[in-house]
N, C-alpha and C positions, 0 to 999 in steps of 0.2 A: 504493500500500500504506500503511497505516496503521500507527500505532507500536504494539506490545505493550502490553496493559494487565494490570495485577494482575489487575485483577476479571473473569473471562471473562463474554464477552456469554452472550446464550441461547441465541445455535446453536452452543457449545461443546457438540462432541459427548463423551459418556457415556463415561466407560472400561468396558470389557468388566463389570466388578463390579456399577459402578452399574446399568447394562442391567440383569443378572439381578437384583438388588433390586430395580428398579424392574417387572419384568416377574412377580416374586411378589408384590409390595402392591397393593392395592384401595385404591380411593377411597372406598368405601363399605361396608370391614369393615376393622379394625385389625387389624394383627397381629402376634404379639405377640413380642420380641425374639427369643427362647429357639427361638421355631418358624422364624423366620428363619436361624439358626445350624444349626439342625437340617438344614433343607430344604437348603440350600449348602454345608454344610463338605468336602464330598467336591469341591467348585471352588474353593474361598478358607479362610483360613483365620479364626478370630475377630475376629482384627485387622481385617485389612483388608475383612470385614465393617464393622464398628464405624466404620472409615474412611472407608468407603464411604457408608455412612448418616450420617455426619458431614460430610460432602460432600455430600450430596443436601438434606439438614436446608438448609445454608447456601444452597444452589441452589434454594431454596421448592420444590422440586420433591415433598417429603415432608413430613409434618408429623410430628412427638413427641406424643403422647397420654400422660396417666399411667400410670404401671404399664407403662411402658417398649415402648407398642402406637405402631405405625407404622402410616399413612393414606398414600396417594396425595393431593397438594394438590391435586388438576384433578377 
């Protein structure tokens, strides 16, 4: 076994949040903060939206577009 690291490798699997974000964005249309909040809030709340996508941002997993539009990186 290996020691604990800060930085999780890439097969650190998704908390249930990031999953459904990452199972609403395209790789090939943004979209756009406000529609994201919209489509999930009855599962999460803003926050941890927000956290979520700040976590996936850090994980290259997502990209930041202007005007607050989120992309799939892959």
């Amino acid at each position: 076994g290996g020691t604990a690291s800060l930085f999780p490798s890439d097969d650190n699997p998704l908390s249930p949040h990031e999953r459904k974000i990452l199972a609403l964005l395209k790789a090939d249309e943004a979209t756009q903060i406000d529609e994201i909040v919209e489509r999930l809030e009855a599962d999460m709340s803003s926050s941890e939206i927000f956290a979520a996508l700040f976590e996936l941002e850090l994980a290259a997993k997502i990209r930041q577009l202007p005007g607050k539009n989120f992309v799939k990186s892959f």
